[in-house]
C-alpha positions, 0 to 999 in steps of 0.5 A, spaced: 490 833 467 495 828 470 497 833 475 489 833 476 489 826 477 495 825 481 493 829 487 486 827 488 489 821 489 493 822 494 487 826 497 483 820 496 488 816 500 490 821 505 481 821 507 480 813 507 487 813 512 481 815 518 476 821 520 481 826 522 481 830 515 475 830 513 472 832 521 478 837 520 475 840 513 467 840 516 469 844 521 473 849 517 468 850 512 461 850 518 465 854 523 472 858 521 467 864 517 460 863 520 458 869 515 456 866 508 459 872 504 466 872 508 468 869 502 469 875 498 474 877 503 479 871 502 477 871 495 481 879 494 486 876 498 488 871 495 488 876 489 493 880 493 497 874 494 497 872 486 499 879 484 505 879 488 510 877 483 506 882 478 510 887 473 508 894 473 503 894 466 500 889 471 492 892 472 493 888 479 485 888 479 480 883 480 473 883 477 467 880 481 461 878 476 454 876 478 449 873 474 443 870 478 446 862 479 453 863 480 459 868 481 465 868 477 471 872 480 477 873 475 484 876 477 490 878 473 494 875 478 500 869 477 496 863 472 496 856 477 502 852 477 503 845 480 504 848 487 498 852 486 494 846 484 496 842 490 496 848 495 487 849 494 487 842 495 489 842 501 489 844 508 495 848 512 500 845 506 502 852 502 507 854 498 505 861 500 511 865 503 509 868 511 509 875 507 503 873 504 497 873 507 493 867 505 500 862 507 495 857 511 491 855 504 485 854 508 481 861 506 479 859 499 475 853 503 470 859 505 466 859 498 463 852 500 458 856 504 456 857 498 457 853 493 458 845 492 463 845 486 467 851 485 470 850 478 477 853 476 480 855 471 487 857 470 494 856 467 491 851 462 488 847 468 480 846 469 478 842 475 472 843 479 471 841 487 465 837 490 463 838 497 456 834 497 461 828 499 464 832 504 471 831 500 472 838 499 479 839 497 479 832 492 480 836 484 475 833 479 478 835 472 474 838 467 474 837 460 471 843 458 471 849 453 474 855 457 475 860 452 471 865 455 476 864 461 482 865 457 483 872 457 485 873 464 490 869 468 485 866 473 477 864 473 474 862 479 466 860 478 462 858 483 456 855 482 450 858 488 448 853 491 440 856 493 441 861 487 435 866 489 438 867 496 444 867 495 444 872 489 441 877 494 446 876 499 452 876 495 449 883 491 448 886 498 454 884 499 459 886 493 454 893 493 458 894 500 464 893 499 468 899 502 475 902 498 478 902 504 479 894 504 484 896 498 489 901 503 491 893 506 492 890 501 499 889 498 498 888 490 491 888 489 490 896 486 482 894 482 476 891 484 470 891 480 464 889 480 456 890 476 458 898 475 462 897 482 469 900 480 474 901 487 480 903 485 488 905 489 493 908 485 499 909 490 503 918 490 508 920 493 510 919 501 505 914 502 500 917 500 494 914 497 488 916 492 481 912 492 476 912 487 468 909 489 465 910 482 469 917 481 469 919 488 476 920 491 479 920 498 486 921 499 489 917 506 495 917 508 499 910 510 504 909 516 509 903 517 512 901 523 518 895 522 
């Protein structure tokens, strides 16, 4: 809670110095992804980025639930740490190395299409964002029960904000997703969601097998250097 406490101060200082950030941050979340659904997207790859230090009985997966008012994502990745924490309440400041692809900080932003206070749970924080004072990135703790967040290393839920819309939206877009996205990942080999299962298991000589509800493809991947 004073890792929480210490950083929304900071933030807080940083927006009464001027308008610059928080001019910085309206653009990002009305512009950088005009498309309300773009968030599903940054949220696997922030997943991708979570499992890069994963072991192999890491399930390497990530699980999308919808229910009809918010959309709770899970991963099996790296539990937060203080680095974390800071790296999701700022903006171009990240302890990501160049190898991951969300090394700018700015994707998770993308959920605020959506959603108002994106709540987090993991590594023992909870903490909450709140963009109706267009603040954004200033952490909130949250004393609540999580025990039903505890069984995975990283929950994320965002409460929708117009939930009838944004339900179907956000369904559409899940019902969508195509296996191929996992072919240009590094880590993430599991997507599921509301009966929706893709999977990537890695053979030999760079070939991959994909699984869409049990129908296979196999691919083959090429590298340059």
């Amino acid at each position: 809670k004073e890792i929480i406490e210490k950083i929304a101060e900071e933030r807080k200082r940083e927006f009464s110095s001027g308008p610059s950030l928080k001019n910085a941050l309206r653009v990002i979340v009305e512009r950088l992804n005009s498309q309300e659904t773009h968030f599903l997207l940054e949220l696997i790859q922030n997943a991708d980025d979570a499992l890069k230090d994963a072991d192999e009985k890491n399930l390497r997966k990530l699980t999308f639930t919808l229910k009809q008012d918010r959309l709770i994502i899970q991963n099996s990745g790296k539990p937060f740490d203080t680095n974390d924490v800071h790296d999701l309440s700022s903006v171009g400041d990240s302890h990501k190395g160049f190898d991951q692809i969300g090394h700018f900080g700015i994707g998770f932003k993308s959920v605020f299409r959506v959603c108002d206070y994106p709540e987090v749970y993991s590594g023992g924080f909870s903490f909450r964002y709140n963009a109706t004072d267009e603040t954004w990135i200033v952490p909130e703790w949250l004393d609540v029960l999580t025990e039903e967040y505890n069984n995975v290393p990283a929950t994320f839920v965002l409460p929708l904000k117009e939930p009838n819309r944004h339900f179907e939206l956000i369904k559409s877009q899940i019902n969508q997703l195509d296996p191929r996205v996992l072919l240009f990942l590094n880590h993430l080999r599991c997507i599921e969601s509301n009966g929706i299962t893709l999977i990537r298991e890695d053979l030999n000589n760079g070939t991959c097998l994909l699984t869409h509800n049990g129908k296979k493809s196999l691919w083959r991947i090429y590298q340059t250097e």
